[in-house]
C-alpha positions in Angstrom: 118.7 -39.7 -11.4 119.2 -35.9 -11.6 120.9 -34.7 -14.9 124.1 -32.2 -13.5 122.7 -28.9 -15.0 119.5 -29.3 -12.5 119.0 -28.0 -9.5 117.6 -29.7 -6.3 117.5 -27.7 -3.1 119.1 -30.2 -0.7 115.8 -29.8 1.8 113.9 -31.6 -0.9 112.7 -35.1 -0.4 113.2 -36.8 -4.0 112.6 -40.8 -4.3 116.2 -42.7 -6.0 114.2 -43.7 -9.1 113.2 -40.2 -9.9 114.7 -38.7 -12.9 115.5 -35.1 -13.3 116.3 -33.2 -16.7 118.6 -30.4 -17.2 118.0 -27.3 -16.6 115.0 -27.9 -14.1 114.8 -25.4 -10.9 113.4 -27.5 -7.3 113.5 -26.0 -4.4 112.9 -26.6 -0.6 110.2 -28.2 1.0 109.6 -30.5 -2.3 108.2 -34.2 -2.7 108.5 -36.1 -5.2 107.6 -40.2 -6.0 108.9 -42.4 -7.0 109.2 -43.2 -10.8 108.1 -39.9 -11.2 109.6 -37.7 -14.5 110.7 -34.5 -14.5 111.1 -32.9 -17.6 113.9 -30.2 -18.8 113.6 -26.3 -18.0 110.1 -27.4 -14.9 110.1 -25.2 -11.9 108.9 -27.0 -8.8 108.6 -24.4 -6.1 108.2 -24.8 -2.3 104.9 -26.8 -0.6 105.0 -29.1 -3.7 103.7 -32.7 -2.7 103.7 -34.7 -6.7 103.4 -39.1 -6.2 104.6 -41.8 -7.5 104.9 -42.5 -11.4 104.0 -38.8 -12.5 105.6 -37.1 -15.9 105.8 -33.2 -15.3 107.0 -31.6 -19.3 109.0 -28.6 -20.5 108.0 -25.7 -19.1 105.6 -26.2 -16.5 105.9 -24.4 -13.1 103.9 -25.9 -9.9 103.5 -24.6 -6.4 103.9 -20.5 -7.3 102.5 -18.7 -4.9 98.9 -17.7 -5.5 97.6 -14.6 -8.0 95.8 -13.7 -5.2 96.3 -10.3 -3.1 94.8 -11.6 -0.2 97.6 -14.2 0.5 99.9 -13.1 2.8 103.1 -15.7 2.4 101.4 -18.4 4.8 102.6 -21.8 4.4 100.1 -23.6 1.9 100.8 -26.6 -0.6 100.3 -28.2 -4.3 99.1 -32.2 -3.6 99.6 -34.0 -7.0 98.6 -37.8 -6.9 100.2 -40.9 -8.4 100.2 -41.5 -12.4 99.2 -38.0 -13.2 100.8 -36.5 -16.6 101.6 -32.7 -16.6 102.1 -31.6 -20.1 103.6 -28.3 -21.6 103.3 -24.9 -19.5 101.1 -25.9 -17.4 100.8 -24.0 -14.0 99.3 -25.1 -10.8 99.4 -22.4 -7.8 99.4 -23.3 -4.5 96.6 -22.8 -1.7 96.2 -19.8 0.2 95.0 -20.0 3.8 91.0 -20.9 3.0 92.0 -24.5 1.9 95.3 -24.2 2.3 95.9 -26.9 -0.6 95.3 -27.1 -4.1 95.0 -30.9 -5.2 94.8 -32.6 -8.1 93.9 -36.5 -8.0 95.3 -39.3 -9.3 95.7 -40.9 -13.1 94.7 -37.5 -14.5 95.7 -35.5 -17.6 96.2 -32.1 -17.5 97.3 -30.5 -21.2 99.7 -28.1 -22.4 99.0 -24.6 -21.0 96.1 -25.5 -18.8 96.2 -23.2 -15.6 94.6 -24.3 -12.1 94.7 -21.5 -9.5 94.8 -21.5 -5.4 92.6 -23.7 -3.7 91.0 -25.8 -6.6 90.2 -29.2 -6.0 90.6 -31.8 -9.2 89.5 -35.4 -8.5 90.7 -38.3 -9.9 91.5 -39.6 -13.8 90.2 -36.3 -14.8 91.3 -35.1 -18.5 91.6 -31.1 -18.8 92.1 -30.6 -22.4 94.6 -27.3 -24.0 94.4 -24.0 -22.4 91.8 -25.1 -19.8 91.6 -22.8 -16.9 90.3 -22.7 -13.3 89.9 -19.4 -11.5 90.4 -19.7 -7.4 88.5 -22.2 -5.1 86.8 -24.6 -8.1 86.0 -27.7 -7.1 86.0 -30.6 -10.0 85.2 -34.1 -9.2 86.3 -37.5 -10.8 86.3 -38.6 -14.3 85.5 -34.7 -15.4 86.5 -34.2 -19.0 87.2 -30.1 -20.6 87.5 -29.8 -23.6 90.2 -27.2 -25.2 89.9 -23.2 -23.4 87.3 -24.0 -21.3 87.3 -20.9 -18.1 85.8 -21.9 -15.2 84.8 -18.8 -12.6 85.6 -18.7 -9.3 84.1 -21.3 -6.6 82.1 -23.2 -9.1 81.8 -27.0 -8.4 81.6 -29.4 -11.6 80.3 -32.5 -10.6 81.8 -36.3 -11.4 81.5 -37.7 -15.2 80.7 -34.1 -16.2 81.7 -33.1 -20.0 81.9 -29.8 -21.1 82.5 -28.8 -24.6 85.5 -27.0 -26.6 85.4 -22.9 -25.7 82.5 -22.9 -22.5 82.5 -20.0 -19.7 81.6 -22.2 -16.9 79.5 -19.8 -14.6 77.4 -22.2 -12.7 78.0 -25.4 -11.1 77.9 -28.3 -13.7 75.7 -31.2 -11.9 77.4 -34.9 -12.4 76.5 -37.2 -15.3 76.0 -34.1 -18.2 76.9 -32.9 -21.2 77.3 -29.2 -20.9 77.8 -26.8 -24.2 76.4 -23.8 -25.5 76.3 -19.9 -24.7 75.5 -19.1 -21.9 76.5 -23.1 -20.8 73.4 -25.0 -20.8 72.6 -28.8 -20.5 72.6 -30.6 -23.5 71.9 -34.2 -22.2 73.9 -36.9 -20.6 77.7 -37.6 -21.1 76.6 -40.8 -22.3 79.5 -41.9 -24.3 81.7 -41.6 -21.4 79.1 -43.6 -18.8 79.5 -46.6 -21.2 83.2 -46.3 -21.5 83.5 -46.7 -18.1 81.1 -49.6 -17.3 77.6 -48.0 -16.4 75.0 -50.2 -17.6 71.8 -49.1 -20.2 69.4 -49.5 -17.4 71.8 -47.0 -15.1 72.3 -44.5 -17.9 68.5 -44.5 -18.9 67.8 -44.3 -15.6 70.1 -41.0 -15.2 68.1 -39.6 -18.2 65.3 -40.1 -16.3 66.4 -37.8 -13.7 67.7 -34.9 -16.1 64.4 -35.3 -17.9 62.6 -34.0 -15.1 65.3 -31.8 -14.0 65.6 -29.2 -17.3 63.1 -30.2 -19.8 59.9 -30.6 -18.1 59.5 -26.8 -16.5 59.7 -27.5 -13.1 62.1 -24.7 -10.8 64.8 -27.1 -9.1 62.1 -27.2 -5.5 59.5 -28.6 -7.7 61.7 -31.3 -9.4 63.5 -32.4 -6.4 60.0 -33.1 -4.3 59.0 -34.8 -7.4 62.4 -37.0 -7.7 62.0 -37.9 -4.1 58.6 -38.8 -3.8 58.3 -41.0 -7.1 61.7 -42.5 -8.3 63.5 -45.3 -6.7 66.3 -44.4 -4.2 69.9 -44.6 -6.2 73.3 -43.7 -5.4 73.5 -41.9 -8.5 70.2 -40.2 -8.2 71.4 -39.2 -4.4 74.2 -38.0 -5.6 72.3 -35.7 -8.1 70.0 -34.5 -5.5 72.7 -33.7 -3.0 74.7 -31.9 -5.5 72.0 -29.5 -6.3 71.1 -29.1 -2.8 74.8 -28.1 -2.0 75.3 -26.0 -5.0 76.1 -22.4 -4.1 76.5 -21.0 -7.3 73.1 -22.2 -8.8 73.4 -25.2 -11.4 73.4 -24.4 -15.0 70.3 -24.0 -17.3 68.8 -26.5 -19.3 68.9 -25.3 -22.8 65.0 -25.1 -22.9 64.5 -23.3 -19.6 68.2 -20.7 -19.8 67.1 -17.2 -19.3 
């Protein structure tokens, strides 16, 4: 249902169960699912892709064109999946030729005034908490909670069930599983809380302490730790995972608070 003082570039694809406020601006080469909500005085600008049963609130604008000088008008997209909530101001550029999307997952919460630049890549039921901000190209996987103004640099990679705390510069990749707080960011142990919310057993979570034991508190350089980790614990998806995520990291990983200069 699309309220009269809206605007909706004919070219735009908009299910018959989506419901547009007044005073909302979207133009050409626009998707939207159905059920979705589309709040008074949004912008949705070209390349936009948003599913089924998502809220977008006052204010927000998604699919600019990058804050990036390299990009050069190329046609490049803002992929939104279902049940995701947009709150207040929020902004969400689109991709620029490198990954020519920027995503964000499914079921996730993204709060008022919360900015996500070209190219990032947000997984699914992911909760960015008020005035969060990715820079270009970040990478952040599923279940990732940030806390209030929280600045992530460009091309860092935060791994899934990752929380970092209220206020963090997030310079390094944040390996999956952690807690993450402190200046400069450092581990501070397992997101624990949030593995039991979500079903992982004592044994798994013990067993994922395990790994970051050996990781940051037992002075081994990340070569040392990983032939140990290999050679002695059990094989895991969750300690794979870990493995692989330090092996890929580009950035370098974070510092454990005992071991940070």
């Amino acid at each position: 249902m699309n309220q009269p003082l809206a605007y909706v570039h004919p070219g735009a694809k908009i299910a018959k169960n989506v419901v547009v406020e007044p005073y909302t601006t979207i133009s050409n080469n626009v998707f939207i699912g159905e059920g979705s909500w589309i709040g008074s005085n949004v912008t949705i600008m070209e390349g936009a892709r948003i599913g089924k049963n998502c809220s977008i609130f006052p204010g927000s604008v998604i699919s600019a064109i990058p804050q990036d000088l390299k990009f050069e008008g190329e046609e490049s997209f803002v992929e939104i999946g279902d049940n995701t909530t947009i709150r207040e101001c929020v902004t969400i550029n689109r991709g620029t030729k490198e990954r020519i999307y920027t995503k964000i997952g499914s079921n996730c919460l993204i709060m008022a005034y919360c900015h996500i630049a070209h190219d990032c890549e947000v997984g699914n039921f992911s909760i960015f908490s008020n005035n969060s901000t990715l820079a270009g190209h970040v990478t952040v996987g599923d279940y990732v909670i940030l806390a209030g103004m929280v600045a992530v640099h460009q091309f860092c990679t935060i791994g899934d069930h990752a929380f970092i705390s209220g206020g963090s510069l997030v310079r390094k990749d944040v390996p999956p599983y952690v807690k993450a707080a402190r200046e400069p960011l450092s581990y501070v142990g397992i997101n624990s809380v949030g593995l039991r919310r979500r079903g992982f057993s004592s044994k798994k979570i013990k067993e994922i302490q395990d790994i970051y034991r050996l990781l940051y508190q037992k002075n081994y350089n990340n070569t040392q730790a990983i032939e140990i980790l290999e050679a002695e614990m059990v094989a895991t998806p969750e300690r794979d995972e870990i493995l692989q995520f330090i092996k890929d990291s580009q950035r370098g990983i974070m510092k454990g608070y005992f071991n940070k200069l």
